[in-house]
Structure formats: structure tokens, C-alpha cells
C-alpha atoms as a printed R data frame, in Angstrom:
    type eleno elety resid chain resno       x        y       z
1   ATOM     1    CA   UNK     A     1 -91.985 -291.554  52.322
2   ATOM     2    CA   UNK     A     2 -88.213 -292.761  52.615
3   ATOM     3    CA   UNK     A     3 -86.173 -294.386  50.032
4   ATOM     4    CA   UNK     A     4 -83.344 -296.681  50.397
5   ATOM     5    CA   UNK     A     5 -79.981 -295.556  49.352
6   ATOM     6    CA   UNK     A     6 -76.829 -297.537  48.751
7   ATOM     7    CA   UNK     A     7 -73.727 -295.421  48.820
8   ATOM     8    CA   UNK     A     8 -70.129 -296.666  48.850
9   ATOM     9    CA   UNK     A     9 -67.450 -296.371  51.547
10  ATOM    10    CA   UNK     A    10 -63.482 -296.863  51.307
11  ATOM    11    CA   UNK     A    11 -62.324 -299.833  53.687
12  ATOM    12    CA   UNK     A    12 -60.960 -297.519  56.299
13  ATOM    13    CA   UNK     A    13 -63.644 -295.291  56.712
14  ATOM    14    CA   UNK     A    14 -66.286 -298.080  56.954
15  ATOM    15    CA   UNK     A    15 -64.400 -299.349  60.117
16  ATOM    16    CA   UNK     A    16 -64.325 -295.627  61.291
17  ATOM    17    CA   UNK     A    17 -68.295 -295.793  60.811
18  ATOM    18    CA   UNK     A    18 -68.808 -299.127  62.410
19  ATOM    19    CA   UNK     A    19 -66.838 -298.084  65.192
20  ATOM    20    CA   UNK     A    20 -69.045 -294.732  65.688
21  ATOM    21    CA   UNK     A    21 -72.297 -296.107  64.187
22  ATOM    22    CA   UNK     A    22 -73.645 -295.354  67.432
23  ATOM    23    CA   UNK     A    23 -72.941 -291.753  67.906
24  ATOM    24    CA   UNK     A    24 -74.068 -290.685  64.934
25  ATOM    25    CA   UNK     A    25 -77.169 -290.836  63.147
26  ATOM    26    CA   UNK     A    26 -75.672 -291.178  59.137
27  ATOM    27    CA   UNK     A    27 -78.982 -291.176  57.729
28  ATOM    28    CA   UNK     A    28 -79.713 -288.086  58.763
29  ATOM    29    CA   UNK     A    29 -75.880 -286.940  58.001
30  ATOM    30    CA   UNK     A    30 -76.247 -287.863  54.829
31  ATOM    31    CA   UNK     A    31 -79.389 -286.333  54.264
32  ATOM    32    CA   UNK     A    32 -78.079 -283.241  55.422
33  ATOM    33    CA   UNK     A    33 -74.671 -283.524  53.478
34  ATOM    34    CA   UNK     A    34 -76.570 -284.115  50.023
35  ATOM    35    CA   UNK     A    35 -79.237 -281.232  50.755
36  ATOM    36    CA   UNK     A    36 -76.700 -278.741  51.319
37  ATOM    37    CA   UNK     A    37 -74.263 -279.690  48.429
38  ATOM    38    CA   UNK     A    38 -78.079 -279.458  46.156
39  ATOM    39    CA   UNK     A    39 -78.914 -276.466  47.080
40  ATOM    40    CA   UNK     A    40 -75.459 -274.688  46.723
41  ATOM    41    CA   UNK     A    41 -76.121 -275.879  43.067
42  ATOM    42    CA   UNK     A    42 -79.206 -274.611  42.525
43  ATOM    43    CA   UNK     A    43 -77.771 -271.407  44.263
44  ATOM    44    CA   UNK     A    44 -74.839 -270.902  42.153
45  ATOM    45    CA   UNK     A    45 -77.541 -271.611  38.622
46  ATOM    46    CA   UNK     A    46 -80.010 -269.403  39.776
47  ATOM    47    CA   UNK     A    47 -77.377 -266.695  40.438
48  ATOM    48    CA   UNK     A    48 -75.453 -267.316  36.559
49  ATOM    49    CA   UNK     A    49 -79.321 -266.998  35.308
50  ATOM    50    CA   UNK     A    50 -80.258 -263.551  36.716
51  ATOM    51    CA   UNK     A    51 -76.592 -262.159  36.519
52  ATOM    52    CA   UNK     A    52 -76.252 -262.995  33.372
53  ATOM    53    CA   UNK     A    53 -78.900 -261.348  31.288
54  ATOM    54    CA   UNK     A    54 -78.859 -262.772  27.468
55  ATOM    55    CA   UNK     A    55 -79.000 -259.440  26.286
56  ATOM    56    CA   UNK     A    56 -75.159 -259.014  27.788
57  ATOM    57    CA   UNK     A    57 -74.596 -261.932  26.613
58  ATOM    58    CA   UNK     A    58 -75.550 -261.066  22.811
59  ATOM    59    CA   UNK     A    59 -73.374 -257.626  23.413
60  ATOM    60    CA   UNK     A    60 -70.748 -259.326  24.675
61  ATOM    61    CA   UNK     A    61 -70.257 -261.644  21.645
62  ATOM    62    CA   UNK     A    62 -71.127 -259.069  18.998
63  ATOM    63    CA   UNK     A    63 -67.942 -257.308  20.699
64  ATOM    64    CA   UNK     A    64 -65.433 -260.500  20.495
65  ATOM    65    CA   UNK     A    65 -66.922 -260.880  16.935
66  ATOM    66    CA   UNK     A    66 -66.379 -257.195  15.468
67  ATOM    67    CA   UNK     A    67 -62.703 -257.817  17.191
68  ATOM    68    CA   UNK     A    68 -62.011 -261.364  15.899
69  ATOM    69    CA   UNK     A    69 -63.323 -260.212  12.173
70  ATOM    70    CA   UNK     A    70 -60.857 -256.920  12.302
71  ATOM    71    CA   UNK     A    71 -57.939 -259.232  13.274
72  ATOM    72    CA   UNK     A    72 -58.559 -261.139  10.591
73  ATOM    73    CA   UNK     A    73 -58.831 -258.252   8.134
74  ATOM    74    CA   UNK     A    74 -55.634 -256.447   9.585
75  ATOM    75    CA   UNK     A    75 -53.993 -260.170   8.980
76  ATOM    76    CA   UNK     A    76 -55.163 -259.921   5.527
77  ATOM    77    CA   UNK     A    77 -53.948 -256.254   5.045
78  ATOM    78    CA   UNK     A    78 -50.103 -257.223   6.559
79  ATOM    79    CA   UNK     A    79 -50.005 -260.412   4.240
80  ATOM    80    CA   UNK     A    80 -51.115 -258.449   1.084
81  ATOM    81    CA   UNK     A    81 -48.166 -256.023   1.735
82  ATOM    82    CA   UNK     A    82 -45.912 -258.712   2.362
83  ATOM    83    CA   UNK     A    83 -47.082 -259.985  -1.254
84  ATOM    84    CA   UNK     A    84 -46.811 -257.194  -2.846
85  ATOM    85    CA   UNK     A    85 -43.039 -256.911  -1.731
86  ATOM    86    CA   UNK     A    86 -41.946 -259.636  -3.530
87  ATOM    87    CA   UNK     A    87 -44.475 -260.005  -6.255
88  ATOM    88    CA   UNK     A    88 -44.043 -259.576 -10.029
89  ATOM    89    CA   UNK     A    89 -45.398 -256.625 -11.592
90  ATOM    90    CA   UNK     A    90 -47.598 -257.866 -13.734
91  ATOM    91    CA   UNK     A    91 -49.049 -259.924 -10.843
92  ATOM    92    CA   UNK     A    92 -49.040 -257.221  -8.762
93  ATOM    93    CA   UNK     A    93 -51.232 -255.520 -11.732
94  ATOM    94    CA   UNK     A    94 -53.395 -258.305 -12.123
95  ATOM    95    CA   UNK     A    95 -54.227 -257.926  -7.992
96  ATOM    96    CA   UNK     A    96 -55.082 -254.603  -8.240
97  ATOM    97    CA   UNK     A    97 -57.956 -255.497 -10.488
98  ATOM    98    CA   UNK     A    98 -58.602 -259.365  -8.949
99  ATOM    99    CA   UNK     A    99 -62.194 -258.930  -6.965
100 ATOM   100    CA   UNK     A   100 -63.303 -262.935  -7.359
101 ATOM   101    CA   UNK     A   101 -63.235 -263.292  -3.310
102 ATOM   102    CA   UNK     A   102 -64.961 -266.297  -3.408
103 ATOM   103    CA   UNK     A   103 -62.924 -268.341  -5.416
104 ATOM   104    CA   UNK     A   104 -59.363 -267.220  -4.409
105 ATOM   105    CA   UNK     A   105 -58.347 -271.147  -4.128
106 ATOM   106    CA   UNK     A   106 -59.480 -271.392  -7.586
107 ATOM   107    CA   UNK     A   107 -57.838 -268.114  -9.814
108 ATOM   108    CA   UNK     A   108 -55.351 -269.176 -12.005
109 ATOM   109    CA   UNK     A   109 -52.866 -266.203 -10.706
110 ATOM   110    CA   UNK     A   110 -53.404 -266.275  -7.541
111 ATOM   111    CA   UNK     A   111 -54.745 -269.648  -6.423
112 ATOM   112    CA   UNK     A   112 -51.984 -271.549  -5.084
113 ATOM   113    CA   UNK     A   113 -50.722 -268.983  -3.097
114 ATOM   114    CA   UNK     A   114 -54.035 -268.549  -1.350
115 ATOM   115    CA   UNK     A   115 -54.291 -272.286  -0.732
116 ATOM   116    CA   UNK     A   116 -51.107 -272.963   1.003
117 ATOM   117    CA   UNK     A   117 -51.979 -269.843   2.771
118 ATOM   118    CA   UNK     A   118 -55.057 -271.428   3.575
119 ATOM   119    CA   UNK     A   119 -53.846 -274.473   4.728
120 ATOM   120    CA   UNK     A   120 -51.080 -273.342   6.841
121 ATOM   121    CA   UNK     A   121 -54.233 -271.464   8.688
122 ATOM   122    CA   UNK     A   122 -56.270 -273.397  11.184
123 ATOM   123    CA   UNK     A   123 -59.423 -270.995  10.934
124 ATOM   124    CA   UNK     A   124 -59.585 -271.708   7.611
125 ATOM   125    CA   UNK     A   125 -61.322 -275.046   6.750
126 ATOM   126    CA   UNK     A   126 -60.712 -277.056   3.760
127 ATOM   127    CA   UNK     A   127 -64.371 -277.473   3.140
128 ATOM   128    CA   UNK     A   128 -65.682 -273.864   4.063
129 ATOM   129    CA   UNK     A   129 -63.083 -271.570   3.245
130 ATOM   130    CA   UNK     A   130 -65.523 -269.914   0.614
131 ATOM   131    CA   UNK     A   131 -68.288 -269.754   3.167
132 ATOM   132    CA   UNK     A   132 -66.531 -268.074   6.501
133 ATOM   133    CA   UNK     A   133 -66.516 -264.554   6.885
134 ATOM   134    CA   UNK     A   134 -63.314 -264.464   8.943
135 ATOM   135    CA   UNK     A   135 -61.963 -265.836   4.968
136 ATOM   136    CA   UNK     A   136 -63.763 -263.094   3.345
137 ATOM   137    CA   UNK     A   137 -62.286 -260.015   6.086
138 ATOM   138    CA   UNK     A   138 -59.302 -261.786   5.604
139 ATOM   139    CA   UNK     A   139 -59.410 -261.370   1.468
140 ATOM   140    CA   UNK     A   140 -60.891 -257.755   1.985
141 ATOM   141    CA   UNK     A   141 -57.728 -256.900   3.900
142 ATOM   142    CA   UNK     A   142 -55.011 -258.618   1.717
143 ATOM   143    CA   UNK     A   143 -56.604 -256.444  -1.334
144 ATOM   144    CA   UNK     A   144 -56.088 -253.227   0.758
145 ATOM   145    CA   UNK     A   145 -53.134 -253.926   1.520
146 ATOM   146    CA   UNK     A   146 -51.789 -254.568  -2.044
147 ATOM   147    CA   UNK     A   147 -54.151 -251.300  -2.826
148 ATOM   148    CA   UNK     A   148 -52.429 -249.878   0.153
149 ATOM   149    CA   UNK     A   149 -48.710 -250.413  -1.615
150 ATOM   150    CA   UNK     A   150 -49.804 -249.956  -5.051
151 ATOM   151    CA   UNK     A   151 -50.533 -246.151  -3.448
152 ATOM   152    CA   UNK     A   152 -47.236 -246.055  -2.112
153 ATOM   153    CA   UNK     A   153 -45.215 -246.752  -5.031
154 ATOM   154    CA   UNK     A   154 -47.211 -246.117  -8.257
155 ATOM   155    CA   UNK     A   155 -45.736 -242.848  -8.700
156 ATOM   156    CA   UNK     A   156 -42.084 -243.785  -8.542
157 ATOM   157    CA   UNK     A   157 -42.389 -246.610 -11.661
């Protein structure tokens, strides 16, 4: 069984079709047009389902992952250094020994230094900051790197 469809035409190229109504059967043009524009569809989503196997997928993400978290831990491990430059010695000291990764915003030391670090960082939410892990490889790398200079120049103090 047919159904009735109402489509919509611009001005000029209604007066094309009224002119030409006669040549052509639109119906079945139409038909025709909207079958093969369907099934291109259909084509192109069966084709992203079997190329695409999910277990590519999952390896493919676990890769970006592994690289986003090391960025974030080498960007930890060049900020800690750059800390360490400039810090005071007995701050310096007191990060050598500072292991309270979840509450970084919160230690008395070092706290407001790691939240305007924090908030100068988009990855970094407000609100979960204590929760993400890019936070935590972050922290792990800014404590090598001030373990990283404390190696470096222990010996000549």
C-alpha cells in the first residue's frame, strides 16, 4: 500500500516541475531518490559496524589513555623541577617527605600552590580534582621530579 507524502519545493523549481510534470513521473523519482540516499546509510553503518570491531576499539583507547596519563605525569615531573628551583629549603625538605596526594589543595605547605596550579589547568575540575587520575599521575610526577632534583643536588649542600 502507498502513502501520501508532502515534500516542499523552492518557487523556482516548482515552476520547473509544473512545466515538466509531464515528462517525468516524480513519484517514482522520488521514490527512487529517497531509496538510494537510505540505503547508502545503511551501507556506510553496516560497514563502521563490522570494520570496527569493539575489541579495537577498547585497544585503541587503552593506548590514548596510557599516553594521555604519561603526559600528565611527565607534566607533573617538569613542574616539580621547576618548584624545586625556586623553592625554600625547608620546603623543599618538607616535599621530599609530603605523600598526602589526595589532599594537595588542602596541605598547609603546599596547598595554595597546588590550587592555583589547579585552577590555571582545565583538566583539572574544581569539584573532582581529588578523584581524577590524570590529578593523581600528575602529583606522582611533580614528587619525582622534586625527588629527581633533590638527587641532583643533595650532595653539594
Amino acid at each position: 500500500m502507498a502513502k501520501k507524502v508532502t515534500i516542499s519545493v523552492p518557487d523556482m523549481l516548482h515552476e520547473q516541475l509544473e512545466k515538466w510534470r509531464e515528462s517525468f513521473n516524480l513519484s517514482k523519482m522520488f521514490q527512487d531518490a529517497v531509496s538510494e540516499a537510505i540505503q547508502k546509510k545503511e551501507d556506510f553503518q553496516k560497514r563502521i559496524r563490522q570494520d570496527l570491531d569493539l575489541g579495537q576499539i577498547i585497544e585503541r583507547l587503552r593506548r590514548e589513555k596510557m599516553q594521555s596519563e604519561g603526559n600528565f605525569l611527565e607534566t607533573g615531573k617538569t613542574d616539580g623541577i621547576l618548584w624545586a628551583k625556586t623553592a625554600h629549603y625547608d620546603n623543599l625538605k618538607y616535599a621530599l617527605h609530603w605523600n598526602d596526594l589526595q589532599n594537595a589543595t588542602k596541605d598547609e605547605v603546599l596547598g595554595h600552590y597546588f590550587a592555583e596550579k589547579f585552577n590555571l589547568n582545565c583538566f583539572m575540575e574544581h569539584d573532582t580534582y581529588s578523584q581524577s587520575e590524570y590529578v593523581h599521575n600528575y602529583l606522582k610526577g611533580w614528587k619525582q621530579g622534586i625527588e629527581y632534583f633533590w638527587a641532583e643536588i643533595k650532595e653539594k649542600l
